[in-house]
C-alpha positions as CSV (number, residue, x, y, z in Angstrom):
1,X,-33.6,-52.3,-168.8
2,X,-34.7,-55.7,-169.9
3,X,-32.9,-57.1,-167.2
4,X,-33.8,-55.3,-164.9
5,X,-30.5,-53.7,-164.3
6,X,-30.6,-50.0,-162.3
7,X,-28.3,-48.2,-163.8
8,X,-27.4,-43.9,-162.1
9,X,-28.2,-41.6,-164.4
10,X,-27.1,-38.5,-163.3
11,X,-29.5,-34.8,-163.7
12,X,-27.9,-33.6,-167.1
13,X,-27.5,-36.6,-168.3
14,X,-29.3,-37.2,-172.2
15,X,-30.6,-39.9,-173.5
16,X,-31.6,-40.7,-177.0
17,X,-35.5,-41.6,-177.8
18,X,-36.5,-43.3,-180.6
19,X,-39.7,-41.7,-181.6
20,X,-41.9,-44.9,-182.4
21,X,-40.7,-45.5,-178.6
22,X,-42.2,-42.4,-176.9
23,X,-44.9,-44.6,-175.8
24,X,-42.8,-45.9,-173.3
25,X,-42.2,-42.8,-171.3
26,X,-45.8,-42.4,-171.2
27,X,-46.0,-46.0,-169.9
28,X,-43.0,-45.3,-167.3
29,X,-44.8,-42.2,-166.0
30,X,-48.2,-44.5,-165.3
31,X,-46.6,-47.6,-163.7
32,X,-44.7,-45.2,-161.2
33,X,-48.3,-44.1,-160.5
34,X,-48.8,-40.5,-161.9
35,X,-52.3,-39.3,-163.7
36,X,-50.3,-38.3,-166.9
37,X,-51.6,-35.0,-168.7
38,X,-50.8,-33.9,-172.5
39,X,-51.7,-31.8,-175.0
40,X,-54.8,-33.2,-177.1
41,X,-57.0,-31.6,-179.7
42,X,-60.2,-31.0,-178.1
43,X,-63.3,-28.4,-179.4
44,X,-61.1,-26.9,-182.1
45,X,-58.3,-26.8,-180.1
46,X,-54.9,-28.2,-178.7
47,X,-55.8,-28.2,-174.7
48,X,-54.2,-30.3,-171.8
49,X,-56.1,-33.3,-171.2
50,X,-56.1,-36.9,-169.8
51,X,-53.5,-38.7,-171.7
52,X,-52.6,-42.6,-172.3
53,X,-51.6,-43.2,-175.6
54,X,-48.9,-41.0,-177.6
55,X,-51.8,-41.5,-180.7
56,X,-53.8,-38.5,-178.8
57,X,-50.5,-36.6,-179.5
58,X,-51.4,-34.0,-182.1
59,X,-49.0,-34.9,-184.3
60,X,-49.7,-33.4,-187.8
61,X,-51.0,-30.6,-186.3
62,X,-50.6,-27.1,-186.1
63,X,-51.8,-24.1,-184.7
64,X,-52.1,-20.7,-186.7
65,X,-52.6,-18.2,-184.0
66,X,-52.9,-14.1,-183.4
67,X,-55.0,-11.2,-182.0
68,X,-58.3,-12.4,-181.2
69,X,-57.9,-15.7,-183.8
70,X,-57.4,-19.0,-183.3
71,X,-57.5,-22.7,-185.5
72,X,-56.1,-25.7,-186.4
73,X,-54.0,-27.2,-189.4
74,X,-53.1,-30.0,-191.1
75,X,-49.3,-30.4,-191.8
76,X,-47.9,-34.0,-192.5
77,X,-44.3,-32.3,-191.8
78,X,-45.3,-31.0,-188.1
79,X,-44.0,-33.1,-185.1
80,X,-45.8,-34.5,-181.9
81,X,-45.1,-30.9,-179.9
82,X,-45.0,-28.8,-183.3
83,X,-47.7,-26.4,-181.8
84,X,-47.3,-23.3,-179.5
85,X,-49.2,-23.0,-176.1
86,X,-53.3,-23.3,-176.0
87,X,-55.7,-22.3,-173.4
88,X,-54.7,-24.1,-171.1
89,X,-51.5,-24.0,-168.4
90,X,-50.6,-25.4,-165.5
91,X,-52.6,-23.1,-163.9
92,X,-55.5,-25.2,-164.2
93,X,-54.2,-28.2,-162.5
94,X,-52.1,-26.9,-159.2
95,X,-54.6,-23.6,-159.1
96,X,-57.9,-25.3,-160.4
97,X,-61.0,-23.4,-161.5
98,X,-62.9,-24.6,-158.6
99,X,-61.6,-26.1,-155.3
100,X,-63.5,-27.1,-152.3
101,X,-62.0,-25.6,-149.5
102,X,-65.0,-26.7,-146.9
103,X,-67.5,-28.5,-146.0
104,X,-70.0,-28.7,-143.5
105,X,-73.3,-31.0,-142.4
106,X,-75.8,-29.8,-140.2
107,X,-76.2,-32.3,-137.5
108,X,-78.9,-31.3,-134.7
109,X,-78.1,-28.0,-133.7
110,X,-74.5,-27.7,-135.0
111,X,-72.7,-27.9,-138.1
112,X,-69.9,-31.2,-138.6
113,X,-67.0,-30.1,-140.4
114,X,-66.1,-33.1,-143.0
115,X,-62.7,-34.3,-143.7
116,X,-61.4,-33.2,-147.2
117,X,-61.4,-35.8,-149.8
118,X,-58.0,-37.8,-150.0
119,X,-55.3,-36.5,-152.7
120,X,-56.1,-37.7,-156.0
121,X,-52.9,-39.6,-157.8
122,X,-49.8,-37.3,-158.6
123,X,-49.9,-35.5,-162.1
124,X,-47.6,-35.8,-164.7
125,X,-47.6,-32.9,-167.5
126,X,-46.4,-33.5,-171.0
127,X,-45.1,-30.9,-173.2
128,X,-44.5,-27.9,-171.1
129,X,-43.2,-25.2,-172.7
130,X,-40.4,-22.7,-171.4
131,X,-42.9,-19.4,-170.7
132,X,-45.3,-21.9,-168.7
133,X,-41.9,-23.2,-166.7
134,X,-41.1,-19.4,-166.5
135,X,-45.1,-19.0,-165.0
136,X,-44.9,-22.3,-162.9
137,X,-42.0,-20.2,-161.0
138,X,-43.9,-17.0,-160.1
139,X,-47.4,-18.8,-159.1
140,X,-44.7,-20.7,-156.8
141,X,-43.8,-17.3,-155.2
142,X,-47.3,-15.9,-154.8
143,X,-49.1,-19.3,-153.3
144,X,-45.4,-20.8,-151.4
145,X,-43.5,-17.5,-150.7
146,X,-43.9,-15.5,-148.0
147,X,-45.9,-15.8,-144.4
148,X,-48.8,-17.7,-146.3
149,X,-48.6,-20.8,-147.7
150,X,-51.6,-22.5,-149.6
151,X,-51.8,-26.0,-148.5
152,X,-53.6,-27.5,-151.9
153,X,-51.4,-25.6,-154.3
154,X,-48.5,-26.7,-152.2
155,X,-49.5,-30.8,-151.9
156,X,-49.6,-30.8,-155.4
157,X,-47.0,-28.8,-156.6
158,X,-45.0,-31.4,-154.6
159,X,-46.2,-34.3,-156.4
160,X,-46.2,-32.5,-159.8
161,X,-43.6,-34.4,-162.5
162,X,-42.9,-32.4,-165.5
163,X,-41.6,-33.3,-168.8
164,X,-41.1,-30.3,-170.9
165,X,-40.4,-30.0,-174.0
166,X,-38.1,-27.3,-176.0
167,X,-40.4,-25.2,-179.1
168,X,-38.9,-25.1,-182.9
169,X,-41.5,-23.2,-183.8
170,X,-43.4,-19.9,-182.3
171,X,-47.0,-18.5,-183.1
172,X,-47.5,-14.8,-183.9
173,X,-48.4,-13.8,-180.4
174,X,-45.8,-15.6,-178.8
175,X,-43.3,-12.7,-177.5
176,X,-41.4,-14.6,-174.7
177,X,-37.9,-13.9,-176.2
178,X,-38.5,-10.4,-175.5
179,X,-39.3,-11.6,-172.1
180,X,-36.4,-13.5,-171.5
181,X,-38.6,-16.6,-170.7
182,X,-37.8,-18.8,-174.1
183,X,-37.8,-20.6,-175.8
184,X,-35.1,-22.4,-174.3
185,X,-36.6,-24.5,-171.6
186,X,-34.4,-23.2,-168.6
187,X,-34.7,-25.4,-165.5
188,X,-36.9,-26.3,-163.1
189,X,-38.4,-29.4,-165.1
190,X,-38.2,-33.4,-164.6
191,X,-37.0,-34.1,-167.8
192,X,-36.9,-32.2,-171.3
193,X,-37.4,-33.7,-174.7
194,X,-36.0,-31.8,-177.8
195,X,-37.8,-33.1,-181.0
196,X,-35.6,-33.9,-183.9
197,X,-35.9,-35.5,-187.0
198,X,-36.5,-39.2,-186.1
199,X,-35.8,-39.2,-182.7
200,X,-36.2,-37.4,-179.1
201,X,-33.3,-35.8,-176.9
202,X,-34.4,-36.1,-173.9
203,X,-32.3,-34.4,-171.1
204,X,-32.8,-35.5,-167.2
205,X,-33.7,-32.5,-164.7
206,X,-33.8,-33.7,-161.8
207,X,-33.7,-36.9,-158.9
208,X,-37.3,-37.5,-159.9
209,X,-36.3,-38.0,-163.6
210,X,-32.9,-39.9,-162.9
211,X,-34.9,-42.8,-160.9
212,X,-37.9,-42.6,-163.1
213,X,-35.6,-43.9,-166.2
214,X,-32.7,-45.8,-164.3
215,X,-34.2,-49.2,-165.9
216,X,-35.0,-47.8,-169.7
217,X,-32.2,-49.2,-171.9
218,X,-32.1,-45.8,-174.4
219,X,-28.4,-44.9,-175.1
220,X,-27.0,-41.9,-174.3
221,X,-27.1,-39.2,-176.8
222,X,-24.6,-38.4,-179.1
223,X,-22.4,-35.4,-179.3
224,X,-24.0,-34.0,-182.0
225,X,-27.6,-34.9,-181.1
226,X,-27.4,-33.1,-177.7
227,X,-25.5,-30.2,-180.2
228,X,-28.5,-30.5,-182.6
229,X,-31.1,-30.3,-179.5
230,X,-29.6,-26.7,-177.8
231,X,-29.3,-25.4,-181.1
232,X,-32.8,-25.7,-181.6
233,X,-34.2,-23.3,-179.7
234,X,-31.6,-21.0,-179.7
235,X,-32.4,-20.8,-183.6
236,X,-35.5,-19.9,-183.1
237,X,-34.5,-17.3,-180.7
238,X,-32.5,-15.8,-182.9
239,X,-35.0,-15.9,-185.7
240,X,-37.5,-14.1,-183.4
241,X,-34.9,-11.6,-182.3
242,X,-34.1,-11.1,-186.0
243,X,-37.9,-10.3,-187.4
244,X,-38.7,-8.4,-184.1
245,X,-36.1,-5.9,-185.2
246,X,-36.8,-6.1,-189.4
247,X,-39.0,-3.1,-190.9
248,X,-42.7,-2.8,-190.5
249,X,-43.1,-4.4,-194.3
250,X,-41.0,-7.4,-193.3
251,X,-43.2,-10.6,-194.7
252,X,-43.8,-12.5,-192.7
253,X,-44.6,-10.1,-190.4
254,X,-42.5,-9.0,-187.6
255,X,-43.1,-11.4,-184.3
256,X,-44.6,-9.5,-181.0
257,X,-42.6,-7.9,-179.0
258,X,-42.8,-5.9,-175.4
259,X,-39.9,-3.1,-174.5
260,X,-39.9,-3.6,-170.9
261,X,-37.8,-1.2,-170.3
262,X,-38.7,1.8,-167.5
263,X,-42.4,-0.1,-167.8
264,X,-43.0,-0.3,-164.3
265,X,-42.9,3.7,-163.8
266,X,-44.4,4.2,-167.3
267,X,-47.6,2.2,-166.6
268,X,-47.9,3.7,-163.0
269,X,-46.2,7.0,-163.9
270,X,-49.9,7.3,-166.4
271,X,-52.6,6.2,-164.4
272,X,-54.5,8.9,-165.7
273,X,-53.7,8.6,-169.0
274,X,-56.5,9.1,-172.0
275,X,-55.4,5.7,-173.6
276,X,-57.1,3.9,-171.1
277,X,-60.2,5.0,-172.4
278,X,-59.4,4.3,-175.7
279,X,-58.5,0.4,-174.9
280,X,-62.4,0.5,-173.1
281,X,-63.6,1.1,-175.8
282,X,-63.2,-2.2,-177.5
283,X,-62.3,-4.2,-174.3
284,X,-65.5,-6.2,-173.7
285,X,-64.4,-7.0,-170.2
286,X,-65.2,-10.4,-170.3
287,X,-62.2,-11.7,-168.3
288,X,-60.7,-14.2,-170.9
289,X,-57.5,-13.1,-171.0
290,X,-57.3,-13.1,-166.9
291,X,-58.6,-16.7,-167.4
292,X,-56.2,-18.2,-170.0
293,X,-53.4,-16.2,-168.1
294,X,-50.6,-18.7,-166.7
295,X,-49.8,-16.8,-163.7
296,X,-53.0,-14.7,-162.9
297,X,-54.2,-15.8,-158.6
298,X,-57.1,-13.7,-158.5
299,X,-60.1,-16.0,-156.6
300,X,-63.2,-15.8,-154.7
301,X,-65.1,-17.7,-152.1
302,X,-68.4,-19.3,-153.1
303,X,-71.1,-21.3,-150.5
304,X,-73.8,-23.6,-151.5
305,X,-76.3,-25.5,-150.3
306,X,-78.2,-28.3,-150.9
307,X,-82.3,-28.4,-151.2
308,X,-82.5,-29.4,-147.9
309,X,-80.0,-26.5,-146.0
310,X,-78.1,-29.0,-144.3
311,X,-75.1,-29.4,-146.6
312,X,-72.9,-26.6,-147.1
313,X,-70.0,-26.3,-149.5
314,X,-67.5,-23.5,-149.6
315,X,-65.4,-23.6,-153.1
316,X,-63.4,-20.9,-154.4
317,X,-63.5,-20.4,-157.8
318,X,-61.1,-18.0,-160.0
319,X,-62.4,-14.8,-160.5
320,X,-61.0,-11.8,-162.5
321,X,-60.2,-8.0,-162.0
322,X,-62.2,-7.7,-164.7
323,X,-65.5,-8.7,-163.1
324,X,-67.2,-5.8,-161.3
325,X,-68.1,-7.3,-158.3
326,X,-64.3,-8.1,-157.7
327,X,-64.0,-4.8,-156.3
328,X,-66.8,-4.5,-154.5
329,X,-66.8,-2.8,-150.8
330,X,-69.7,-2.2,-148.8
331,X,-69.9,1.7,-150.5
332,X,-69.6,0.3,-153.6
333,X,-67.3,-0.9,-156.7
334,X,-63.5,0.6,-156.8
335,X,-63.4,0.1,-160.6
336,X,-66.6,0.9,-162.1
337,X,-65.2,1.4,-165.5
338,X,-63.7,-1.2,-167.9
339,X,-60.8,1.6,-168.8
340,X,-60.3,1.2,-164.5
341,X,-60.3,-2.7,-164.6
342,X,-58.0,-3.1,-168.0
343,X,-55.5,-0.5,-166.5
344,X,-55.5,-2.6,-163.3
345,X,-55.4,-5.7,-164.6
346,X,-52.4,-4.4,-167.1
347,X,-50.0,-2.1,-164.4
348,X,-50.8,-5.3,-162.1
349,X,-49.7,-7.3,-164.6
350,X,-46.0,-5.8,-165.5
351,X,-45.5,-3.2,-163.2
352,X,-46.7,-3.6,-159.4
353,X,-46.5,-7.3,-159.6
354,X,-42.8,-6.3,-159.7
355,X,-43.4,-4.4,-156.4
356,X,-45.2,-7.5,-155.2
357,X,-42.8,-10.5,-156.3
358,X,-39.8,-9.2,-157.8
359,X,-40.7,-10.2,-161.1
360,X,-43.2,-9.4,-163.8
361,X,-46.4,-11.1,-164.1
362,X,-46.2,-11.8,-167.8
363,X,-44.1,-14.7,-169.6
364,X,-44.4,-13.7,-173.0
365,X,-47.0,-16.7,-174.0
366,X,-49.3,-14.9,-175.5
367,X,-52.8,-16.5,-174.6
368,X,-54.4,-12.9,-173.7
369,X,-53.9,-12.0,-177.2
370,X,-54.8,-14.6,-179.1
371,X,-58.3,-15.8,-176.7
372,X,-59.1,-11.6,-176.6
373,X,-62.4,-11.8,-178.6
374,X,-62.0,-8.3,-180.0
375,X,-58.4,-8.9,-180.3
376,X,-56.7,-6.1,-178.0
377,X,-52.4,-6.8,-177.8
378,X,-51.1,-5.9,-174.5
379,X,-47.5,-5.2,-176.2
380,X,-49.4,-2.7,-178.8
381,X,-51.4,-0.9,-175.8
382,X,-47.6,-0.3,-174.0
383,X,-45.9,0.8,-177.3
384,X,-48.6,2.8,-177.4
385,X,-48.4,4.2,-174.6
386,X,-45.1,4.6,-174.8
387,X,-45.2,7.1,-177.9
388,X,-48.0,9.0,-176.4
389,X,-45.6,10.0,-173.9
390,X,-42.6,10.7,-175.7
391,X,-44.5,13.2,-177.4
């Protein structure tokens, strides 16, 4: 507050945001010391990037999205968060595409472990969405669950702020309400903005949130602002319900959706099955979908060394189910086929995972069908299935 004042705010408290003052959360967030990440338009598309203005916002923007296509639009109507999900998650900043896990300088006859690099700054992410919330949760049980705990994921899942924001608008491969994943935002964030018409509800998640805005001097929302702002997703909720169960010559067209239920024994009740083969035959197995995947773990261990042998570096590096040499024992590769690898990557996916973590593996975002080059819709391939074996 201008005075200085502390004032408690307490988690579910909301506060009304201007929207010609959203710089100042962005300001907050950097004087409390965080690196703060947001969605910008980079290479044709919206992606999480270094963020310290609210002008890299893509506001005006939207994204037109479905199987195998992606690309942006111009709309003077759409809002700062008026987009759905791109390739990115935050995947790529507590899991990162390459980590160094070692390293090691020759010194005589022995090798000198080095000490790891200090942590870089905390990271706050703007505009999380409710699936990626819903995919923040299961990477938390696969990497902090359990006997084994990763130390990097877990140092900065720790220092990890979110400020999530609640969708008014889905793309065509977005299927999460079938999931039960969104778009709501559910919990599990710092604080949540809602976009309205000239302002942001913004509603406080946690301790972290609370003492981040005890000095801001927003008022409180109203009664029918904070109305307005879980209304708004539900809406859309309900709209996607509503097309998901309208005829096949609904315009627009019906919304994805995925039937989950009995899925677990149908996917590994039909390991056999001749579909398979049919999805390998346009599956290029080139691992994007694996790769733009929210809650996919799958790594591998890389060493190099420099021109002079006497610096080593062990990194690993994401790797895929889809890559051959992912399976690879010293007989040979499990899965030599790409109808093997899709079939594991997709019973992994929504029906052993369940085995695994007591969940499925799949929000509903709907990256793997939009960044598939040839275009292949995990929720077609399972109806599919389906009706080949109700037959």
């Amino acid at each position: 507050m201008p005075d200085g004042t502390i004032r408690k705010l307490p988690v579910g408290a909301w506060l009304s945001l201007e929207k010609p003052r959203l710089q100042e959360l962005l300001d907050l967030l950097r004087q409390a010391g965080y690196r703060t990440i947001g969605p910008r338009v980079a290479d044709g598309a919206i992606v999480y990037d270094e963020l310290e203005s609210v002008a890299q916002l893509p506001l005006g923007i939207l994204d037109e999205q479905d199987g195998g296509q992606y690309r942006l639009t111009s709309d003077p109507k759409a809002g700062y968060f008026d987009h759905v999900v791109g390739p990115h998650s935050l995947k790529n900043y507590l899991f990162p595409p390459r980590e160094t896990v070692q390293e090691l300088v020759q010194l005589g006859a022995g090798w000198e472990p080095q000490p790891p690099p200090p942590p870089g700054p905390p990271i706050a992410v703007i505009g999380v969405r409710a699936c990626d919330l819903h995919a923040l949760a299961v990477q938390d049980r696969v990497f902090l669950e359990g006997p084994y705990v990763d130390p990097g994921y877990q140092s900065r899942r720790e220092r990890l702020f979110l400020a999530a924001v609640n969708c008014r608008r889905a793309a065509a491969t977005c299927f999460c309400h079938s999931m039960r994943t969104g778009p709501a935002v559910p919990s599990g964030f710092d604080l949540a903005l809602t976009e309205l018409d000239d302002r942001f509800a913004l509603e406080i998640g946690s301790a972290k949130g609370s003492e981040l805005l005890a000095r801001v001097d927003w008022p409180p929302c109203t009664r029918a602002e904070i109305e307005q702002a879980r209304e708004q997703p539900r809406n859309l909720e309900r709209e996607l319900h509503r097309r998901s169960a309208a005829s096949e010559s609904a315009d627009p067209p019906r919304p994805r959706s995925l039937d989950t239920t009995g899925i677990r024994d149908l996917l590994l009740g039909n390991l056999t099955h001749p579909h398979w083969q049919q999805v390998a035959e346009r599956c290029l197995s080139c691992a994007n979908c694996t790769l733009v995947c929210p809650t996919c773990f799958c790594s591998s261990v890389e060493e190099t060394a420099d021109l002079t042998g006497e610096h080593v570096r062990r990194e690993r590096v994401w790797s895929s189910c889809f890559n051959l040499e992912h399976s690879h024992l010293s007989s040979g590769a499990v899965r030599n086929s790409i109808a093997a690898r899709y079939r594991q990557w997709l019973t992994h996916k929504l029906a052993s995972w369940i085995d695994q973590f007591g969940t499925s593996g799949c929000v509903g975002c709907g990256r793997c069908i939009t960044w598939c080059p040839v275009g292949i819709d995990l929720t077609e391939e399972v109806a599919a299935l389906r009706r080949a074996t109700e037959c």
